[in-house]
C-alpha positions in Angstrom: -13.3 24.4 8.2 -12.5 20.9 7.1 -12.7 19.3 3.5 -16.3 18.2 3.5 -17.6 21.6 4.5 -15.8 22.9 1.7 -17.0 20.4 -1.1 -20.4 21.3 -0.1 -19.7 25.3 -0.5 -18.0 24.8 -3.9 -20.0 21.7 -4.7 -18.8 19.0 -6.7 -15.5 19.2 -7.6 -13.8 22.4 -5.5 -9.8 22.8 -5.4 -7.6 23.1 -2.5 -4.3 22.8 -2.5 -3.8 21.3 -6.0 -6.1 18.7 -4.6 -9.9 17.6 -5.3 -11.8 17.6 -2.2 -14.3 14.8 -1.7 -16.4 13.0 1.6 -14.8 10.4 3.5 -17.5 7.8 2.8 -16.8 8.0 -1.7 -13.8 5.8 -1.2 -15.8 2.9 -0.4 -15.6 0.3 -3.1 -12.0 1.2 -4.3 -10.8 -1.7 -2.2 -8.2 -4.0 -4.1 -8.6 -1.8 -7.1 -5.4 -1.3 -9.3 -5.2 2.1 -10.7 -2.8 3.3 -13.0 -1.5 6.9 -13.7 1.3 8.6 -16.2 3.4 11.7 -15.4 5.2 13.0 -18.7 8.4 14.6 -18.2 11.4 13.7 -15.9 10.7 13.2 -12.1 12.3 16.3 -9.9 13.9 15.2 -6.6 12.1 17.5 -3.9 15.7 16.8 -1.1 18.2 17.3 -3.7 17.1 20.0 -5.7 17.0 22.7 -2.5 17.5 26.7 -2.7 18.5 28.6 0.2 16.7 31.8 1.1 17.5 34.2 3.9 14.0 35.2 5.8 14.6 37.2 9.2 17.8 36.9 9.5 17.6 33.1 9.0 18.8 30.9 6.0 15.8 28.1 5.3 16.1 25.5 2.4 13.2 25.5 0.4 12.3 23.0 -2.7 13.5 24.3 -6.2 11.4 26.7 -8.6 11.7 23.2 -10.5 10.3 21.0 -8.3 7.1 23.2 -7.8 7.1 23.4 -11.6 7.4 19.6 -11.8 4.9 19.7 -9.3 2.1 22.0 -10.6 2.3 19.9 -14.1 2.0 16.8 -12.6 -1.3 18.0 -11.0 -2.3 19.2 -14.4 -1.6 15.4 -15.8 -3.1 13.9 -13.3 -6.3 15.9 -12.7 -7.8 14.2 -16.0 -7.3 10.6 -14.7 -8.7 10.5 -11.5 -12.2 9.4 -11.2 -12.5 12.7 -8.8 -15.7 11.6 -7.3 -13.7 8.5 -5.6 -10.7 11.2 -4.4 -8.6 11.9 -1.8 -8.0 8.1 -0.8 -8.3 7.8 2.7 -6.7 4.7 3.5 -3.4 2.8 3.6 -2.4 2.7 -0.1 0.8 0.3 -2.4 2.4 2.2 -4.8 4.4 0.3 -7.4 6.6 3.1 -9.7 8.7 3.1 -12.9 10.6 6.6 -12.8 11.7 6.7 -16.5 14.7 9.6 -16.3 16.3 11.6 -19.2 19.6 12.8 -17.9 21.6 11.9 -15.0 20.1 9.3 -12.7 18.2 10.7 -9.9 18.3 9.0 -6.2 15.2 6.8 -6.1 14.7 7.9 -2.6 14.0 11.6 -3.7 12.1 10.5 -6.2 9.8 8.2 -4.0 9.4 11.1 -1.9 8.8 13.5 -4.0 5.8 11.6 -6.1 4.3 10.7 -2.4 4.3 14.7 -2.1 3.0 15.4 -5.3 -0.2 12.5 -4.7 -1.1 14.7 -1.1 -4.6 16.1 -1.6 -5.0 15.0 -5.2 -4.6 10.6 -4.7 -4.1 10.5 -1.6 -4.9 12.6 2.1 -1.4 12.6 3.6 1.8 10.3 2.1 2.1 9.1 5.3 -0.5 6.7 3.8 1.9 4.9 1.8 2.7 1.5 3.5 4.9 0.2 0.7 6.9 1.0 -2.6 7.9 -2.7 -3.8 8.9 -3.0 -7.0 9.6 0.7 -7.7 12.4 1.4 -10.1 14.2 3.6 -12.2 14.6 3.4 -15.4 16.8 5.4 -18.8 14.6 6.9 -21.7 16.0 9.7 -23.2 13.3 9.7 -25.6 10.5 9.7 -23.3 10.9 10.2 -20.1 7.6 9.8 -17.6 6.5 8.2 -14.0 4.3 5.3 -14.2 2.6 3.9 -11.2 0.1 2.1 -9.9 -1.9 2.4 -7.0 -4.0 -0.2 -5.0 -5.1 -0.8 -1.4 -2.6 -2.2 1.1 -3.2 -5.4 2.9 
């Protein structure tokens, strides 16, 4: 059963996956359009921040209890600021971030990846989606740390 069938059992605004499910035609009319979105709370990398579990015999790395945590707040943030009648985008998207860390400086890779993870099924359909990240940086605040990006089209 794919997304659309699902939005019309649960109506308007169902939930999968952390996500808001919408039809493919709402995101007509978001084209050049710069959103903006804030993530409290220091950025977890998803590749560094692995846990090893054994399952059959077999050791698999998994992402960290943290990361998921980081994760299922984010969601929570972000929920309220997305006009979820325009949501999942379905086409190729910019992302410009400011990662604003408390501690240590985290590897801007990880972090790039693991906000790209985060946006599946709530911004965006699949991060492959994500043509370009110029101008994303990382930035100390002990005080207040947070991710700031913006989101637009890409052409």
């Amino acid at each position: 059963m794919g997304h659309c069938e699902y939005e019309r059992l649960f109506k308007n605004y169902s939930t999968f996956a952390g996500g808001l499910w919408c039809d493919k035609d709402r995101t007509e009319g978001l084209e050049g359009e710069l959103m903006t979105f804030t993530i409290p709370g220091s950025i977890r990398s998803k590749k560094n921040s692995k846990q090893i579990i054994k399952a059959k015999g077999r050791h698999i790395p998994i992402s960290s209890k943290a990361y998921h945590q980081w994760e299922q707040d984010a969601w929570k943030e972000l929920r309220p600021q997305i006009p979820s009648l325009n949501f999942p985008l379905s086409h190729q998207i910019h992302i410009k971030a400011t990662f604003y860390y408390k501690g240590p400086r985290p590897d801007l890779h990880g972090a790039m990846e693991s906000l790209a993870d985060c946006l599946q099924h709530i911004i965006i359909n699949d991060d492959r989606q994500v043509e370009s990240w110029d101008g994303t940086r990382m930035v100390h605040d002990k005080d207040n740390p947070r991710t700031e990006f913006e989101v637009r089209q890409y052409e």
